[in-house]
N, C-alpha and C positions, 0 to 999 in steps of 0.2 A: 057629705062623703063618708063612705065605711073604709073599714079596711081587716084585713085578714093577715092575721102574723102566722108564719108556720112553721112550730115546734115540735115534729117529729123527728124522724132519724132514731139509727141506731147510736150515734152519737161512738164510733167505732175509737176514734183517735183520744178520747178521754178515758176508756176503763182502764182501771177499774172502779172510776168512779158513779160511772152512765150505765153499772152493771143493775144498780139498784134505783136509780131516779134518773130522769132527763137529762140531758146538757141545759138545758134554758131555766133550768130548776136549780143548778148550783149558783153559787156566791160569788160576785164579782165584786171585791170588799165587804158591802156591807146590805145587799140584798140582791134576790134572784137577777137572772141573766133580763128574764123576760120582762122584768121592773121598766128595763130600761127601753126597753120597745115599747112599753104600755107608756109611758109617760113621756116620749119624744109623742107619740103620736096624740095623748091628752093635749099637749103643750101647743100642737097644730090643729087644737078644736076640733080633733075626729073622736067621736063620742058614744062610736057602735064599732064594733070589736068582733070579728070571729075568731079565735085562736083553734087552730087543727093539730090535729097531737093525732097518735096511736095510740088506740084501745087500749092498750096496755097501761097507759102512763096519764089518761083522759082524770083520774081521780085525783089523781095528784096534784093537776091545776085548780081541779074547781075546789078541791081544798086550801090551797091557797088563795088564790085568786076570786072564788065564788062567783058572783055576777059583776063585778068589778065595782063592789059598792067603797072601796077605796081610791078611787083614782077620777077626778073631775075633770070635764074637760077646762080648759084656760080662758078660751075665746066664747065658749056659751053659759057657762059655771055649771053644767048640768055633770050628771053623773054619768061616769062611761058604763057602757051598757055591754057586759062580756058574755057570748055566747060561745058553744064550742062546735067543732066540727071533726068527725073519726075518716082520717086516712088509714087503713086498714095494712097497707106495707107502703114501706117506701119508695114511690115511683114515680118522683122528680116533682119539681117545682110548680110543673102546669098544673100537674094533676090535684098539686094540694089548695092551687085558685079554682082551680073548677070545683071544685068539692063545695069551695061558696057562691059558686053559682046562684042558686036559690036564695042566698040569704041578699047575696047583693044585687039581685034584678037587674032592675034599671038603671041604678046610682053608676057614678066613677067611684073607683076604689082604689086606695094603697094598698100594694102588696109588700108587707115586712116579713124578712126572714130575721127569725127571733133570737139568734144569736149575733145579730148584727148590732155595734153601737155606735150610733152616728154622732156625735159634739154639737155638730150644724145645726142650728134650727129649720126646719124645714115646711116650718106652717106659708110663709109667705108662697110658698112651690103648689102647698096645694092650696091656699083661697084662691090663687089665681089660675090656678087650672082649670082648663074651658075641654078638651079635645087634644085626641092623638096619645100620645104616652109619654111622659117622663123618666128617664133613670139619671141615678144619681153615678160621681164618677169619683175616684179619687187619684192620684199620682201616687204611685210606689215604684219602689229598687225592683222589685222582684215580678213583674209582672207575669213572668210563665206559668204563676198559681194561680190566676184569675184568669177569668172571661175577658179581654181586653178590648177595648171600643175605639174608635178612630171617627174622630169628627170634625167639619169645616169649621170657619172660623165665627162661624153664626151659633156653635154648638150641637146642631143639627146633626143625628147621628148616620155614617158610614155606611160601617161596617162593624159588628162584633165576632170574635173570635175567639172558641174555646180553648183557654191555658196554652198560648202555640209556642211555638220553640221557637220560633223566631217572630217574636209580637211587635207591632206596626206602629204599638205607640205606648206608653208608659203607664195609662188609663183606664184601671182597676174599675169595672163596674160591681159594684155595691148593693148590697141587698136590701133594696129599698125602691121601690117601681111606683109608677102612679097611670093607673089604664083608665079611658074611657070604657065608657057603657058597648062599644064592638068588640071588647077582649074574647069575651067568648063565642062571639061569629069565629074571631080569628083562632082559635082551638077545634073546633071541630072539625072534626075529620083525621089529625094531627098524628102522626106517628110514632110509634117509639123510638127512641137512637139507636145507634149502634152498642151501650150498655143501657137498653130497656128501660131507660125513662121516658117521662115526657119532658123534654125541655122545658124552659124558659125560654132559651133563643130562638128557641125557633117563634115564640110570640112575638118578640120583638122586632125577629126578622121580619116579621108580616108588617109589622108599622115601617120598618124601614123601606118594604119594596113600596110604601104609600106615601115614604118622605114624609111622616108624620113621628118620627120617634126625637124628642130632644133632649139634652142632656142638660145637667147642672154640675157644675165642679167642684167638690167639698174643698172648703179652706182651715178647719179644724181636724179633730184627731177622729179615725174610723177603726175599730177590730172588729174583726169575724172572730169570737173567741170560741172555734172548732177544736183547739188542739191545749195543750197543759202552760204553753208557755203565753201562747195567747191570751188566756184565762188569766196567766199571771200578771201578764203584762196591765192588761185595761184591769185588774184591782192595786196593784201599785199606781195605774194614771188616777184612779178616781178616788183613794187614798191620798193622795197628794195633793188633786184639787181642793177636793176637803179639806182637809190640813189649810191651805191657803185662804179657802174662801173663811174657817174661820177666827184664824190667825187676825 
């Protein structure tokens, strides 16, 4: 399996610190944001890597990051294989999957968005992913900032719904997807929203009119570190893990 992390964006709610490098490029304690997506996903034996960035900011990974000749994967010991891909502006989530079209052909792939940091391990989710699509879920207070999911007791997903004002259920979907090889059947054609991206949901919605989308429920710690306090928060948490684990 591949997977494609996407680390573009204006990164709007950080400057001024995203005036001059990425968000996925700053420090969450004690290395980049994007570390931590490259190695949850080493950690689950995925060993080919497209990360999409903006032209603008494309140098700045492969300077750090280069072909990923630092990072192995767990489950095969081989070395993760990082390539990149240029989303040109930012126009939503599908569009920065589609972009690895090409790289990902045939294969199933994770889709990570690269300021996501998941605790969970999530290798078992994908050795055993055969078909259909996986998202990952979390429980949060606040749900009217997320895309929020609603599902039977099989896990089997709903419904998802964009940040609503009055949300159906407590069930933060998480940036972290795992699509069979028809994800890009189901993009074609696809339209922009009503603020001119391409969704995500609306991918998902296509597995769900098929009863093929299920979910997983995370039971450890998840941030989106989009915003300053975010950022603060998961490097005090992994600060602290630290500290403990070598306490």
């Amino acid at each position: 399996m591949k997977a494609v992390i996407l680390a573009g964006g204006d990164g709007t709610r950080l400057h001024p610190l995203t005036l001059v490098t990425n968000k996925h490029l700053l420090p969450v304690y004690n290395k980049p944001v994007i570390y931590y997506a490259i190695e949850k996903l080493a950690a689950a034996g995925v060993d080919k890597i497209m990360v999409v960035t903006s032209p603008r900011q494309v140098e700045h990974f492969v300077n750090l990051l280069g072909s990923g000749q630092n990072f192995k994967s767990k489950n095969t010991g081989k070395q993760t294989q990082i390539v990149y891909g240029i989303q040109n502006e930012p126009r939503g989530i599908a569009e920065g999957l589609w972009i690895a079209k090409d790289y990902i052909s045939n294969d199933n792939c994770v889709l990570y968005l690269g300021d996501n940091i998941v605790e969970d391990d999530i290798g078992e989710h994908v050795a055993n992913f055969k078909d259909g699509a996986t998202i990952f879920l979390k429980k949060v207070e606040d749900p009217v900032r997320f895309g929020v999911a609603s599902v039977d007791k099989m896990g089997n997903v709903l419904e998802i719904e964009e940040k609503p004002k009055n949300p159906k259920s407590n069930l933060a979907v998480v940036g972290v997807y795992i699509y069979d090889n028809s994800v890009f059947n189901k993009m074609t054609g696809q339209p922009k929203s009503a603020r001119g991206e391409y969704e995500i949901t609306y991918v998902n919605n296509k597995y769900i009119e098929e009863g093929t989308l299920k979910s997983v429920l995370l039971k450890k710690d998840w941030f989106d570190v989009g915003t300053s306090e975010s950022l603060f928060a998961a490097g005090n948490f992994m600060r602290n893990k630290i500290s403990r684990l070598e306490s």
